[in-house]
C-alpha positions in Angstrom: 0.0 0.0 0.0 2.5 2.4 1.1 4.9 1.9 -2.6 1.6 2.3 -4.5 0.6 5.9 -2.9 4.2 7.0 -3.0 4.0 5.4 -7.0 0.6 7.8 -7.2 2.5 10.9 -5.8 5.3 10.7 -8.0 2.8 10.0 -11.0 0.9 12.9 -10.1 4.0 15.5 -9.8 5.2 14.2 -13.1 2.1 15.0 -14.2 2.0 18.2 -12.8 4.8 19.3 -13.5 5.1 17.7 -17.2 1.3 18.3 -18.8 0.8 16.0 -21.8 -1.5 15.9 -24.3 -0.1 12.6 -25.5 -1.6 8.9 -25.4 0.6 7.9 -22.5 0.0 4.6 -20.0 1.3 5.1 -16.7 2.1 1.8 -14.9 4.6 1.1 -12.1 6.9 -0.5 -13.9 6.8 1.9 -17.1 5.7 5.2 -18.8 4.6 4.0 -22.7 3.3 6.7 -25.6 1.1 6.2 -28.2 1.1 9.0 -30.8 0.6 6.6 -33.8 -1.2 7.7 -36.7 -1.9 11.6 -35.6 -0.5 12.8 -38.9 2.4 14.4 -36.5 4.7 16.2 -38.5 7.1 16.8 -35.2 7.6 14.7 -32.1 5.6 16.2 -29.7 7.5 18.2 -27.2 5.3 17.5 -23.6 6.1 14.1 -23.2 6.8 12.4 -20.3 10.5 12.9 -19.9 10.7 9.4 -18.2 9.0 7.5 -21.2 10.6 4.0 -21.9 8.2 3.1 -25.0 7.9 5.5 -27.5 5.6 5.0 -30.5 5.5 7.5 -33.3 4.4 5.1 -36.1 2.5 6.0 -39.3 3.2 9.8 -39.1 4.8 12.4 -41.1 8.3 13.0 -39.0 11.0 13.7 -40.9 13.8 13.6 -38.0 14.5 17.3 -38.1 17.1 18.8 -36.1 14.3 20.2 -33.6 13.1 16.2 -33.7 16.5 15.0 -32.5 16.9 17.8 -30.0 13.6 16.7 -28.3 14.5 12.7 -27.9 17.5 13.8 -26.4 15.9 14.8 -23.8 14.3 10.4 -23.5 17.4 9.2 -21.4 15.4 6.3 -20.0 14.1 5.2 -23.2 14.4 1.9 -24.5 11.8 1.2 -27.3 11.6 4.0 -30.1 9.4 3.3 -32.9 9.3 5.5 -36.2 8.6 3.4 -38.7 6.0 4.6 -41.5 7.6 7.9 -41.5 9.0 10.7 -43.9 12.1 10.1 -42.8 14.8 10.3 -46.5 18.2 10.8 -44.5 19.7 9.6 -41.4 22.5 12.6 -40.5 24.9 12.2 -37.5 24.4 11.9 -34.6 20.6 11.2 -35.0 19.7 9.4 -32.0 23.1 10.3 -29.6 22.2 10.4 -25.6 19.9 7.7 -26.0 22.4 5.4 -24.1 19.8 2.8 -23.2 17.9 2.5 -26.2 17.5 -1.4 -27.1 14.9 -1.7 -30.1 15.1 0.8 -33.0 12.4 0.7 -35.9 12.8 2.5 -38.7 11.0 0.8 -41.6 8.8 1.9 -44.1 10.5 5.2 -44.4 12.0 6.9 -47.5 15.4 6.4 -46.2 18.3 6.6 -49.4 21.5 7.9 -47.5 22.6 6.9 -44.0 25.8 8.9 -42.3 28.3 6.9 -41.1 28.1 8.1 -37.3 24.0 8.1 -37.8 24.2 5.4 -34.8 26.6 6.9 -32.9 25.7 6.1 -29.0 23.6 3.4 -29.1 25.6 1.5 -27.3 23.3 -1.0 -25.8 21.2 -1.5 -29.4 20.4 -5.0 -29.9 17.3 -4.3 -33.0 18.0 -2.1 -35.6 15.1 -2.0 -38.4 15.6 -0.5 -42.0 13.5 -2.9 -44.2 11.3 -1.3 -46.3 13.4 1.9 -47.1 15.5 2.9 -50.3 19.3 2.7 -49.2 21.2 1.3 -52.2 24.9 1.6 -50.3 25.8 1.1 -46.7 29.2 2.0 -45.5 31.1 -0.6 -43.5 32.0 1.4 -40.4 27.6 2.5 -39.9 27.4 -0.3 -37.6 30.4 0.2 -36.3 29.3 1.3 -32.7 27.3 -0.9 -32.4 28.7 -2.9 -30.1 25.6 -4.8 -28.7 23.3 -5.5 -31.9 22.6 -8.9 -32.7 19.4 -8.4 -35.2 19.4 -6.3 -38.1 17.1 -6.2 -40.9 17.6 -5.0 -44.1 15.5 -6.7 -46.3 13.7 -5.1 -49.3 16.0 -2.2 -50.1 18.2 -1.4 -53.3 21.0 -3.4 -51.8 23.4 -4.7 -54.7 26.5 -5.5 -52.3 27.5 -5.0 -48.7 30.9 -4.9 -47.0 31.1 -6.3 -43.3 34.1 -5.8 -41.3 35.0 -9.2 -39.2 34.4 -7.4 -36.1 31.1 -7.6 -36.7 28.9 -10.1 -34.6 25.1 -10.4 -35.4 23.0 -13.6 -34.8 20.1 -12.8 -37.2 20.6 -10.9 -40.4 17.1 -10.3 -42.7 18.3 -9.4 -46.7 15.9 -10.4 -48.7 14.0 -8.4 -51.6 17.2 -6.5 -52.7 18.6 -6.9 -56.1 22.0 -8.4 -54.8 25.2 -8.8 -58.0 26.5 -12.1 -57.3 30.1 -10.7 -58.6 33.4 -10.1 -56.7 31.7 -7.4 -54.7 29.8 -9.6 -52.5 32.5 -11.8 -52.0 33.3 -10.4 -48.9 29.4 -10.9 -47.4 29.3 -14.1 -48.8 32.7 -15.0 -46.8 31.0 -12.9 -43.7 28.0 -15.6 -43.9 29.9 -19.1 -44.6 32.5 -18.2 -41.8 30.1 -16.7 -39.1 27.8 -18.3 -36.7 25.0 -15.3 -37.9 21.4 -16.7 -39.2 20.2 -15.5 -42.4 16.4 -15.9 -42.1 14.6 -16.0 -45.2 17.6 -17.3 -46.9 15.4 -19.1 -50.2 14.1 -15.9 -50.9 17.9 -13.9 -50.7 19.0 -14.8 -54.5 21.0 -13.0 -56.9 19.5 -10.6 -59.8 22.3 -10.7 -61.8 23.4 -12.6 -63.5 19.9 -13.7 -65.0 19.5 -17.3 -65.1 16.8 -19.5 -64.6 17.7 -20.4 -61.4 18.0 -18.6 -58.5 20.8 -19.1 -56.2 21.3 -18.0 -52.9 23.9 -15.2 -51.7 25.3 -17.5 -49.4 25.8 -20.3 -52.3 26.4 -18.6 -54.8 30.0 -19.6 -57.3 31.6 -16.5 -56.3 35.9 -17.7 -56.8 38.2 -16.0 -55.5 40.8 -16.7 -57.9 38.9 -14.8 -60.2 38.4 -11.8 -58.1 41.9 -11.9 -57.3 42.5 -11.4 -61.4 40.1 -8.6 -61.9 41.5 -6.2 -58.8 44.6 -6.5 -59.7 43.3 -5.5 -63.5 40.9 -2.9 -62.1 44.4 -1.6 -60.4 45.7 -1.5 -63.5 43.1 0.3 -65.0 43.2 2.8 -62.4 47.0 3.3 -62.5 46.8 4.0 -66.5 43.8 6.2 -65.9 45.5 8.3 -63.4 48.2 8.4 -65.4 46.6 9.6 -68.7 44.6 12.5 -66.4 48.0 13.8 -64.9 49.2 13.6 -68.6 45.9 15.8 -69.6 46.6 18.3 -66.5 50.2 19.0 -67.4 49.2 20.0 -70.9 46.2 21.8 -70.3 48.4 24.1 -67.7 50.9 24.8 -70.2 47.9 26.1 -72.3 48.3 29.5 -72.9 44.6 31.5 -72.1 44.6 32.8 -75.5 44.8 29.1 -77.1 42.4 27.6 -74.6 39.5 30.3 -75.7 38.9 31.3 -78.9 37.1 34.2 -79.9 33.7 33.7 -79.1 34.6 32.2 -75.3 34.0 28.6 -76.7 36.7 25.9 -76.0 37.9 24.3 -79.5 39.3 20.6 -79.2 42.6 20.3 -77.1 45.3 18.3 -78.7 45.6 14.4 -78.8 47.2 13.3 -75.8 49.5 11.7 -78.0 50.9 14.6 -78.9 51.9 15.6 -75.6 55.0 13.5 -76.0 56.5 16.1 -78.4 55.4 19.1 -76.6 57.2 18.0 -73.5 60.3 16.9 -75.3 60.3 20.0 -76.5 60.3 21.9 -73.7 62.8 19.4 -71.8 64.9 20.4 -75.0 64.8 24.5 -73.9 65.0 23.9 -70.5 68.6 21.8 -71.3 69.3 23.9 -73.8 69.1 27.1 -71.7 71.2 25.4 -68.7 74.1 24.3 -71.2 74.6 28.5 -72.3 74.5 29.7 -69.1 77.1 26.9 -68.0 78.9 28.1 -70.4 78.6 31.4 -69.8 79.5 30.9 -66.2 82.3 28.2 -66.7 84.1 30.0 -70.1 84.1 33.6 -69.5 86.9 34.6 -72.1 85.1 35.2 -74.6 82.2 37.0 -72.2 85.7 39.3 -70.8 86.6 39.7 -74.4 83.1 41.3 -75.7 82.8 43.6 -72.6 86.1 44.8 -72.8 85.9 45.6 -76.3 84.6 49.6 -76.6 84.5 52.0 -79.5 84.1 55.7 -79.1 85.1 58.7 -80.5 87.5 61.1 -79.4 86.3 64.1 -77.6 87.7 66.9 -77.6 89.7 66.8 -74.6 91.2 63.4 -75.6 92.8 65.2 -78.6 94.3 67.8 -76.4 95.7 64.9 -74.1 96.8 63.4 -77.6 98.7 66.3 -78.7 100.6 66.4 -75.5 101.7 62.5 -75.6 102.6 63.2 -79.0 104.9 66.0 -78.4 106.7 64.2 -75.4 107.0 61.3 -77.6 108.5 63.3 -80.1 111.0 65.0 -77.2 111.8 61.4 -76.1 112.5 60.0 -79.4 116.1 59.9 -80.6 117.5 63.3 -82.6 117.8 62.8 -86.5 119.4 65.5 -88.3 117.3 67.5 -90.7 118.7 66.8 -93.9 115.8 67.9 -96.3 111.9 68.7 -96.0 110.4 65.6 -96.1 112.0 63.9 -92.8 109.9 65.3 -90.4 106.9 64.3 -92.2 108.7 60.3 -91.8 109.0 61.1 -88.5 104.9 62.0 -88.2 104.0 59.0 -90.1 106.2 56.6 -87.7 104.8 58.3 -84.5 101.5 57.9 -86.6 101.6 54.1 -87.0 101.2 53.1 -83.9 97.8 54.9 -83.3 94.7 53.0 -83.5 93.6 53.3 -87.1 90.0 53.5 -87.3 89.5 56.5 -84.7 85.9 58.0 -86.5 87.7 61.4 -87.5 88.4 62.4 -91.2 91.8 63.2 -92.5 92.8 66.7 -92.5 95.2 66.7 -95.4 95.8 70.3 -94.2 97.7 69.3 -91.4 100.5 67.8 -93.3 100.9 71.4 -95.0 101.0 73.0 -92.0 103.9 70.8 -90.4 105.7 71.1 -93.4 105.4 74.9 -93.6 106.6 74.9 -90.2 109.2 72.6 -90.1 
């Protein structure tokens, strides 16, 4: 008597203190909400804060970020149910702080694209439901954090393959109903299934699509060798490596480009070059950029001929110069050995010895008059 009237006081604070409007059953053991099929487009916010069974079913919740906000608050919750939703995308971090959370239904949604961390903190998760839904790929690591799941159903997707990491440990697994490739890419479920002690159910119904044959054949069965797989990664490798190759061919050229050859005149892009060609364009620059390092090692290591050229000048005489001429010519002339004046015409000899050892090409003209002049003097 006495735990049920302290029960009905703390039922009636809670109640007090939380009004709902929801479809909530109060027992002593557990708080469960029925909100199904009231064309909600949120979760409602006045909710018993203690709820352990949470049914949203048949609604029009998309898991917005005011939606995830709210079952934050559910840290007793246990049982979440949101199948027969909107929901098209499971982000991040979608259902964090719900630590205790065991079931998770999802189905019937229009789910295409789950994040990688979408899971992230349901630690104790040991039912995760996404049949019904429109998710072609799963990532490996999705279920990653999932340390404590041991049913997950996937069955009627747009499944074609699915990679599971060994770490993995499931006892049921539900596929069937997607269009699985019975090729090298589900080798690695295939191995998952043989070598595990995880229960496919349905397994009769969990055949490949392609290739079409008249018989079906199980995933699990099916003449997947590994040989064979071996041979095509190491050619898809191959293919890879020549494709890369060929695109960091493509990039080199399109960079030596010049803007003015890329566009033409209307702003249209006219048809690059064969890659082929791209051979002899880069052999010909290698050939300038060799070319251009043999003259300046030249240049550097044979300066002769570089002293030669700058040393070389060619100007005329100013007028000063003559000046300085005229007096290196007359103390030439003083220094030079005495010859007896005989006749006229030895001082001109004299001139024209004096004369020789000049630099010939000087830029001035000739003054005949000059010779005259010495002579009249002499």
């Amino acid at each position: 008597l006495n735990m049920k009237l302290s029960w009905l006081v703390i039922w009636g604070g809670t109640l007090f203190l939380n009004p709902v409007t929801a479809d909530c059953n109060i027992t002593s053991q557990m708080v469960t909400c029925e909100e199904s099929g009231k064309n909600l487009s949120n979760i409602p916010a006045k909710l018993f804060q203690n709820v352990i069974k949470l049914s949203l079913k048949n609604n029009k919740i998309t898991l917005k970020d005011s939606d995830k906000e709210i079952l934050r608050s559910f840290i007793n919750l246990t049982d979440l149910y949101l199948n027969e939703n909107m929901i098209s995308v499971l982000y991040n971090n979608s259902f964090c702080n719900l630590t205790k959370l065991v079931i998770l239904d999802i189905s019937n949604n229009l789910i295409s694209t789950v994040h990688t961390a979408a899971f992230a903190g349901l630690n104790q998760l040991s039912v995760l439901n996404l049949s019904y839904n429109m998710i072609t790929q799963l990532d490996s690591d999705v279920f990653t954090s999932l340390k404590s799941l041991t049913v997950l159903n996937l069955q009627y997707n747009f499944l074609k393959s699915l990679h599971i990491k060994s770490s993995f440990k499931l006892t049921e697994i539900i596929l069937a109903g997607n269009p699985w490739t019975c090729s090298c890419d589900l080798l690695d479920l295939q191995t998952w299934l043989t070598s595990s002690s995880v229960t496919m159910a349905n397994e009769n119904n969990t055949t490949c699509t392609f290739p079409n044959t008249t018989e079906k054949f199980s995933i699990k069965t099916a003449a997947i060798q590994p040989a064979d797989c071996k041979i095509e990664k190491a050619s898809l490798e191959n293919t890879v490596t020549s494709i890369f190759a060929i695109k960091f061919k493509s990039r080199a050229l399109l960079t030596a480009l010049t803007p003015n050859n890329i566009t033409g005149n209307n702003g249209t892009h006219p048809d690059l070059p064969l890659l082929g060609k791209s051979w002899t364009f880069l052999a010909g620059v290698l050939g300038f950029v060799l070319s251009t390092t043999l003259l300046i090692f030249t240049a550097i290591k044979c300066p002769t001929w570089y002293r030669y050229l700058i040393s070389y000048s060619h100007r005329r005489l100013e007028e000063n110069d003559s000046q300085m001429f005229e007096q290196e010519f007359s103390a030439d002339t003083s220094s030079s050995p005495t010859v007896s004046c005989t006749s006229n015409e030895e001082p001109i000899v004299i001139f024209e010895k004096i004369h020789a050892f000049v630099p010939g090409e000087d830029g001035f003209i000739e003054d005949k008059y000059i010779d005259s002049y010495v002579t009249e003097e002499s």
